[in-house]
Structure formats: structure tokens, C-alpha cells
KEBA-10704 format. One record per residue: chain; residue number from 1; x, y, z of N, C-alpha, C, CB in turn; residue in three letters. Coordinates in steps of 0.02 Angstrom, whole numbers, always signed. Glycine has a CB too. Layout:
# residues N
> cadena/num/n_px/n_py/n_pz/ca_px/ca_py/ca_pz/c_px/c_py/c_pz/cb_px/cb_py/cb_pz/residuo
> A/NUM/X/Y/Z/X/Y/Z/X/Y/Z/X/Y/Z/ALA .
...
# end
This chain:
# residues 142
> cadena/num/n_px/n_py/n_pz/ca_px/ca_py/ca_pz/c_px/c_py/c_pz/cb_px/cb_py/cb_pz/residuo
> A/1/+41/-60/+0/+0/+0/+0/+43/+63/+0/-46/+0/+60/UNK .
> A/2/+100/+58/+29/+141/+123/+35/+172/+147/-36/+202/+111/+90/UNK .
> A/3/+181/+99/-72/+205/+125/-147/+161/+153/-183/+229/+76/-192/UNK .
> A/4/+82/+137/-175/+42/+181/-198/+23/+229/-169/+1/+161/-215/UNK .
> A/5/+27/+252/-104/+25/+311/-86/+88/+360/-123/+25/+306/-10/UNK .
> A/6/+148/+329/-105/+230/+366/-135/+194/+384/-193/+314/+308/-154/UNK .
> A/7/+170/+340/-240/+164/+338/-314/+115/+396/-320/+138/+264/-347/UNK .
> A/8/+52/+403/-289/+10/+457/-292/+40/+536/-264/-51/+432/-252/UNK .
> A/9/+82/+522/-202/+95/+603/-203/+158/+637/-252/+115/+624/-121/UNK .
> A/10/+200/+570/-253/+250/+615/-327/+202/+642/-372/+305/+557/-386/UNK .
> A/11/+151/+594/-399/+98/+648/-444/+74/+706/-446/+53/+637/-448/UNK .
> A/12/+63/+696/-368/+37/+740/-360/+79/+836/-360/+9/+710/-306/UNK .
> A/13/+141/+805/-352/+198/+850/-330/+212/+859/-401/+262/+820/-279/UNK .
> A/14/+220/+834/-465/+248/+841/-510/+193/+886/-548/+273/+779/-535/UNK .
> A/15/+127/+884/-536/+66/+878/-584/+49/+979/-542/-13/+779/-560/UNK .
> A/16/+101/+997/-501/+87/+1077/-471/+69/+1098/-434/+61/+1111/-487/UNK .
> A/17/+19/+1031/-388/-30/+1058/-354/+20/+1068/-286/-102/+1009/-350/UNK .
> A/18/-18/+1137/-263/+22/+1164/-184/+59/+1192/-214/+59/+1117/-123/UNK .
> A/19/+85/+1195/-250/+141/+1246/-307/+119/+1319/-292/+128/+1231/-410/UNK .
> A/20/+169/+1362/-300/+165/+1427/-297/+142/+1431/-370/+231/+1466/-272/UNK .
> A/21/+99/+1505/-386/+74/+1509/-443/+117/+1568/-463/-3/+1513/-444/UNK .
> A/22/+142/+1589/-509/+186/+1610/-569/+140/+1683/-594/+191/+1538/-639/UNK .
> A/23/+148/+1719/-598/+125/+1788/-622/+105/+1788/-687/+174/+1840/-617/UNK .
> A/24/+125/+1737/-713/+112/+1709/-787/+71/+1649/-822/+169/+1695/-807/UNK .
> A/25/+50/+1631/-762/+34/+1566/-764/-54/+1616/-787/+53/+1503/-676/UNK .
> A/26/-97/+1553/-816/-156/+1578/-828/-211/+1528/-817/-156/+1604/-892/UNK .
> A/27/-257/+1535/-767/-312/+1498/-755/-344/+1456/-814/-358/+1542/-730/UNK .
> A/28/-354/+1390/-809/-410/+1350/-861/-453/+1382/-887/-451/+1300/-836/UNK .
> A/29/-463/+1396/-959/-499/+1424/-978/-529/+1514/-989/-521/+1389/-955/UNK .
> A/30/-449/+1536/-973/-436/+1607/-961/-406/+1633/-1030/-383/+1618/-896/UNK .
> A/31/-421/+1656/-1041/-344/+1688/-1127/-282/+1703/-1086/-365/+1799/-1188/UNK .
> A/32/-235/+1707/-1134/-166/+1732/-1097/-182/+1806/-1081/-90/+1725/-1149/UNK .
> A/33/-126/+1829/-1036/-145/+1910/-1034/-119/+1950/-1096/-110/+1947/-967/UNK .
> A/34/-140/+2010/-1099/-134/+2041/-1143/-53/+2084/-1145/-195/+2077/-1140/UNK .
> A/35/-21/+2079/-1195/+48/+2097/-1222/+70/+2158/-1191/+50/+2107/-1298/UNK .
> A/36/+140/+2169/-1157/+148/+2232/-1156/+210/+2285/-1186/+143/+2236/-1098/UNK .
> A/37/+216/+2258/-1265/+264/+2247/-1308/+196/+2339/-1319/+280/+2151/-1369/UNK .
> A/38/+261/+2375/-1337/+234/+2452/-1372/+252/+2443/-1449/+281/+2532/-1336/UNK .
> A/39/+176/+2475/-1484/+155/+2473/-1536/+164/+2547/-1579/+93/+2448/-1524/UNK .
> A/40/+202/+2558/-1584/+219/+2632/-1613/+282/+2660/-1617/+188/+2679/-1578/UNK .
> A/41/+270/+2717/-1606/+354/+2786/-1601/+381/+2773/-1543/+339/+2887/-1594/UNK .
> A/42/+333/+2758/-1480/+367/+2776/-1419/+369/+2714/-1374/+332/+2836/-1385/UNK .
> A/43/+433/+2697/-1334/+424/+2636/-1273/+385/+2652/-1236/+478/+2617/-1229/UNK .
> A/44/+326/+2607/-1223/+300/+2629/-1160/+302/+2573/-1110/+230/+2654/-1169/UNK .
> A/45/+311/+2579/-1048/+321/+2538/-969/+272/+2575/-942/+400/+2544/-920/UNK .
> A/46/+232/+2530/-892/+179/+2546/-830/+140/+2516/-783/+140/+2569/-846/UNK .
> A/47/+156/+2520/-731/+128/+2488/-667/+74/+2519/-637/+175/+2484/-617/UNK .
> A/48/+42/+2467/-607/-28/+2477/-586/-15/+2469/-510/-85/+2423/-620/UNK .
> A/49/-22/+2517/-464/+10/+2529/-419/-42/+2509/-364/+39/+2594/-423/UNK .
> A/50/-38/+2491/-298/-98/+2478/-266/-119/+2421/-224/-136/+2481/-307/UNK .
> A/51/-182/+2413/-203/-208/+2341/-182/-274/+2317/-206/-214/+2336/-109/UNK .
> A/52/-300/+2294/-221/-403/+2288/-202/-399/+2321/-296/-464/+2378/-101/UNK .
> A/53/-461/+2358/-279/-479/+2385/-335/-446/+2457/-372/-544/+2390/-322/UNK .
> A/54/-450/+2498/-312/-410/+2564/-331/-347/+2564/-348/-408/+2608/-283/UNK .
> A/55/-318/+2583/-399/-272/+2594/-436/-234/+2649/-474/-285/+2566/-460/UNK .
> A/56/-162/+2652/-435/-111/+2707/-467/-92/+2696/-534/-44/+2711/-430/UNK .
> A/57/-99/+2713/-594/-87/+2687/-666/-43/+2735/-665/-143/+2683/-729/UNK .
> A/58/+39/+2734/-677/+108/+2743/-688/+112/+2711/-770/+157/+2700/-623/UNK .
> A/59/+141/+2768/-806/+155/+2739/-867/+222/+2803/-899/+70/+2731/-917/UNK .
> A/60/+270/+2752/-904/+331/+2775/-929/+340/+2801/-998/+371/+2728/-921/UNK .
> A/61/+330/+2853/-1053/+343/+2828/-1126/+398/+2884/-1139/+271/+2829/-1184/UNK .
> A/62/+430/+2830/-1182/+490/+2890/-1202/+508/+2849/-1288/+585/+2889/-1126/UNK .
> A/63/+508/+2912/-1325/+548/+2915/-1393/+575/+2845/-1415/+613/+2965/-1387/UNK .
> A/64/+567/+2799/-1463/+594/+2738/-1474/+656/+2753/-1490/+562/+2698/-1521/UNK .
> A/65/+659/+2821/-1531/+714/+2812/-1588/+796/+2855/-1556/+675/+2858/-1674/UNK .
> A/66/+768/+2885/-1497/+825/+2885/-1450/+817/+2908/-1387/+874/+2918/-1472/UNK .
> A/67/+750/+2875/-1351/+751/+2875/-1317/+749/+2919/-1239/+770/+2853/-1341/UNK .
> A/68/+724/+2976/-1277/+713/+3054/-1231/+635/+3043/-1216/+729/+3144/-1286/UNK .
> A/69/+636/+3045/-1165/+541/+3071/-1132/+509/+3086/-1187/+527/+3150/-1076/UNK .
> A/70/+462/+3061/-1176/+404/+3093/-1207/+342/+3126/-1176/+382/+3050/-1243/UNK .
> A/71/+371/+3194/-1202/+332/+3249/-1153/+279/+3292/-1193/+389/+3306/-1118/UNK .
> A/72/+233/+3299/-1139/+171/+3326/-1189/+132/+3279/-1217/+193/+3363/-1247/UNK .
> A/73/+116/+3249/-1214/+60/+3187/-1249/+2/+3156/-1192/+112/+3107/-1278/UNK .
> A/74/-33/+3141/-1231/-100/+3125/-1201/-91/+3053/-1205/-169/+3156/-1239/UNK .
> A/75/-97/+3033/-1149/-116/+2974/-1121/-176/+2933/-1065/-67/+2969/-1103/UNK .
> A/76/-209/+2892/-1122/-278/+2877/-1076/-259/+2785/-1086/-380/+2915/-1121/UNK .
> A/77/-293/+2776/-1027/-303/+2690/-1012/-395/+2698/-1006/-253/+2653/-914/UNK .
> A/78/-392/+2615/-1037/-461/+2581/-1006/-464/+2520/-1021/-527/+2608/-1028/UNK .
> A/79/-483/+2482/-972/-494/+2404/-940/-546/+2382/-956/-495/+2394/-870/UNK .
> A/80/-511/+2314/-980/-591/+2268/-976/-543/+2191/-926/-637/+2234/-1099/UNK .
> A/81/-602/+2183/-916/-599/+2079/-872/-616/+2049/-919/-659/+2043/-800/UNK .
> A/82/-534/+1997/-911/-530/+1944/-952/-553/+1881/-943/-481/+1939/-964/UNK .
> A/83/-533/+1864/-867/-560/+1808/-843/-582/+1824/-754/-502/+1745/-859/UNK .
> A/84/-634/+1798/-728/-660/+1745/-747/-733/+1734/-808/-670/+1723/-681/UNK .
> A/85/-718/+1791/-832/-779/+1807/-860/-762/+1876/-891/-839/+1805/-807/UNK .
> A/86/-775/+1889/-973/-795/+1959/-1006/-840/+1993/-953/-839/+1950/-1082/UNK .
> A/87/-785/+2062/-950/-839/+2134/-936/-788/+2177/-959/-872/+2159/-846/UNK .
> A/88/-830/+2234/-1004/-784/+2270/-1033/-804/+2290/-1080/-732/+2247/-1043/UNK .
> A/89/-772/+2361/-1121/-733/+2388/-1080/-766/+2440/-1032/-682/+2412/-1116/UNK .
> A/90/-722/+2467/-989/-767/+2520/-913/-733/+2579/-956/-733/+2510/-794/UNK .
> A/91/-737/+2630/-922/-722/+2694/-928/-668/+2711/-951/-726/+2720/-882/UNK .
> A/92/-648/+2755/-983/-569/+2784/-1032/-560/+2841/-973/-583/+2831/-1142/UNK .
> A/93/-489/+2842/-968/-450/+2891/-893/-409/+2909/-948/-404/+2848/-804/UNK .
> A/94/-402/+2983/-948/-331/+3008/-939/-285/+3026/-905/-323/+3036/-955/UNK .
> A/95/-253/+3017/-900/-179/+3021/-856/-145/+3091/-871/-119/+2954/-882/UNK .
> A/96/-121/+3103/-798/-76/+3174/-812/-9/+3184/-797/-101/+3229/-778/UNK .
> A/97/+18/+3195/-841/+105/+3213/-843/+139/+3250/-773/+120/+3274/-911/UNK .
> A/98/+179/+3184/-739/+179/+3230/-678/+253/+3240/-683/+148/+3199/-602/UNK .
> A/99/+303/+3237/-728/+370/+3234/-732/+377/+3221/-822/+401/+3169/-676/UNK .
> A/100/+440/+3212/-825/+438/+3230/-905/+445/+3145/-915/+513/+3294/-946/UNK .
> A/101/+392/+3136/-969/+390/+3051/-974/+333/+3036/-955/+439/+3007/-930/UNK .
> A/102/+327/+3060/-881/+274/+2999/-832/+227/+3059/-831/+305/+2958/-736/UNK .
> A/103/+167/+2978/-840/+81/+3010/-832/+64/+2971/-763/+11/+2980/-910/UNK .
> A/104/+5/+2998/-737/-3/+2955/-693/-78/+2976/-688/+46/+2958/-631/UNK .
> A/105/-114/+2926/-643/-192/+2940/-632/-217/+2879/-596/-238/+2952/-706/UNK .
> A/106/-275/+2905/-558/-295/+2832/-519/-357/+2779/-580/-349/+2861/-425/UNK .
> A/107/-348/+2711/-567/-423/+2702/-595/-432/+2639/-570/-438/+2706/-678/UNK .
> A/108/-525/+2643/-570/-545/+2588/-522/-559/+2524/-558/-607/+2608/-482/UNK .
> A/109/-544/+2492/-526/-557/+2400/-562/-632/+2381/-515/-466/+2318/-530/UNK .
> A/110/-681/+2374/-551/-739/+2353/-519/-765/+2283/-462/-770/+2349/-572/UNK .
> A/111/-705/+2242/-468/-709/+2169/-444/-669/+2133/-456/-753/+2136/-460/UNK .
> A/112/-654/+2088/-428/-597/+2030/-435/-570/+1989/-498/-619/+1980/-397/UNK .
> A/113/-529/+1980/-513/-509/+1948/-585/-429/+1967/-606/-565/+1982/-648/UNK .
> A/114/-443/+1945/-683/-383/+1953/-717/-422/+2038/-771/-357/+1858/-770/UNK .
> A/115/-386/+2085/-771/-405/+2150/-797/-332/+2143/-850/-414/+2224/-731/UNK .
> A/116/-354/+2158/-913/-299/+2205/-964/-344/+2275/-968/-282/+2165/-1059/UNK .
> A/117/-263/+2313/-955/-277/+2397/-947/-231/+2398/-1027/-231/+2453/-853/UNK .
> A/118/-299/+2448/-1076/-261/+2446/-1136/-244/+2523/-1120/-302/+2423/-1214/UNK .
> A/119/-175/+2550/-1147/-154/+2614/-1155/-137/+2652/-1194/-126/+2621/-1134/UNK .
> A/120/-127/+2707/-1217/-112/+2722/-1274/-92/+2804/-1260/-170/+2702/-1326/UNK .
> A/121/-39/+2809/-1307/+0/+2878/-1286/-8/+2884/-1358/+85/+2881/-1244/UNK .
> A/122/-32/+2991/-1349/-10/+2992/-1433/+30/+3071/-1417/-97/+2994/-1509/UNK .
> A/123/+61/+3079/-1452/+107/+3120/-1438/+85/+3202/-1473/+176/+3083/-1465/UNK .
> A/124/+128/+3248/-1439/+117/+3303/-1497/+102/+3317/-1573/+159/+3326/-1497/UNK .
> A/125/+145/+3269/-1603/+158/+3253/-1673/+80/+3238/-1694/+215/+3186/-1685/UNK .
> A/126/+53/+3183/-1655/-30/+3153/-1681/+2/+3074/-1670/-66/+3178/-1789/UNK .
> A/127/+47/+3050/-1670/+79/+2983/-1673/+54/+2962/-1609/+162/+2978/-1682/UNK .
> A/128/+27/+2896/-1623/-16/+2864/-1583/+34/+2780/-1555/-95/+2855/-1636/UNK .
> A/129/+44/+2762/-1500/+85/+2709/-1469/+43/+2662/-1446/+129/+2731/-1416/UNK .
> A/130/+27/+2607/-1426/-23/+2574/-1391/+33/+2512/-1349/-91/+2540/-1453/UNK .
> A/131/+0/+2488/-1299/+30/+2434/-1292/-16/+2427/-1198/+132/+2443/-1307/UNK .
> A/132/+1/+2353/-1176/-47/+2317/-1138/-25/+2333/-1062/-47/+2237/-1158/UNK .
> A/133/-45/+2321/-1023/-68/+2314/-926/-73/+2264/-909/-133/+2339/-892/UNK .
> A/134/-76/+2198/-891/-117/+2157/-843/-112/+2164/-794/-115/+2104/-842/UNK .
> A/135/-184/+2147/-753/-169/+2181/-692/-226/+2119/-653/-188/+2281/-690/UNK .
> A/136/-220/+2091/-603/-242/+2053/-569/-275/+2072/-480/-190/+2011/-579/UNK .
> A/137/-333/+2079/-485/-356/+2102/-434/-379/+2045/-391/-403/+2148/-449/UNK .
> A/138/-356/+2016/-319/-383/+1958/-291/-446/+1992/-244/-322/+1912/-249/UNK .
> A/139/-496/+1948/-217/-537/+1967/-155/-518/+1967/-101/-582/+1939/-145/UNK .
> A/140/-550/+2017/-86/-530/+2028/-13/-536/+1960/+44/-581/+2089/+11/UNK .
> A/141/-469/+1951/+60/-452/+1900/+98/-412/+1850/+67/-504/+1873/+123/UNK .
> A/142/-388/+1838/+15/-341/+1808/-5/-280/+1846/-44/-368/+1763/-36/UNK .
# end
């Protein structure tokens, strides 16, 4: 009897379970999260700052082509839930330039889940950048 117990918890050990879960990892039946590769003129980086629902949206963009701030441009986010379930999208935020580069602004996530915050910077010029957020909100108590 003891080799099939051995035999069942290596399985069990190999197969994840009790495993720490991975920031990357994606629930059964979830899409992957959404990309945060920048789509345009400008790099953009940004963290979603916070706990629960309320949220600091930090977003970095600067010049691809060498790399100087990008100052002066309008930058708005808005979220939809990916899993456990479509809702989306909520409200468009703009963000305000609080340093040369960085926008910043709060915005609220309605409930628990996996959220992509889509963003998009367009600059003085009219040149428009896009690129992705995921952002994972747990319930209160775990």
C-alpha cells in the first residue's frame, strides 16, 4: 500500500498542485494576458500601483528612436476583465504628466479577476503608441 500512496503524491507534486502560482501562469480556460510589447514611435512601461480595486496607473513613454521622454502627450487607459468572465470595456481615464515622461492617474477595477488595462499615448506630433497592462485584482481575503 505504501508505494501507492509514494506513487500518488510524486503525482501529485509533479502535476503543481500546492505549487506557488507564477504571475504568468493563466487559469483553465482564461486567454493569456494581454501583451505589453509598445506598438508605435514611443516605449511605453507601466505599473498599476496599489491593492483591491483602486489603482495608481504609472506609465513611462519615451521616444523609441533615442530614447528622450516623451513629453506633452496625451495618455488615456481603459480596462476590460478577461477572466473569470468578459466585462468590458469600463471607462477611458486620462492620465496626467507629472514629470517629463510619466503620466499618472488613479483608476478603479470594479471586482476581482484578471483585468488588461489597454493604453495608449499619442504624442504632440498626432503619433499614436499602444501597448498592454495586466493587472490582477484578488478578493478581499486572499
Amino acid at each position: 500500500m505504501r508505494p501507492v500512496i509514494c506513487g500518488a503524491l510524486m503525482l501529485l507534486a509533479a502535476s503543481g498542485c500546492g505549487g506557488k502560482k507564477k504571475d504568468n501562469d493563466v487559469l483553465p480556460g482564461c486567454p493569456p494576458p494581454i501583451s505589453r510589447a509598445s506598438a508605435g514611435n514611443a516605449q511605453i512601461s507601466a505599473q498599476a500601483l496599489g491593492r483591491r480595486y483602486a489603482r495608481l496607473i504609472v506609465v513611462h513613454a519615451k521616444e523609441k528612436a533615442n530614447g528622450a521622454p516623451l513629453r506633452g502627450g496625451k495618455v488615456t487607459v481603459q480596462a476590460e476583465m478577461t477572466c473569470p468572465h468578459f466585462m468590458g470595456p469600463l471607462y477611458r481615464k486620462n492620465l496626467q504628466e507629472t514629470a517629463r515622461g510619466t503620466y499618472k492617474g488613479g483608476y478603479t477595477l470594479v471586482m476581482p479577476g484578471h483585468w488588461d488595462l489597454h493604453i495608449t499615448v499619442r504624442s504632440k506630433r498626432g503619433d499614436a503608441t499602444t501597448a498592454g497592462l495586466p493587472v490582477e485584482v484578488k478578493a478581499p481575503g486572499t
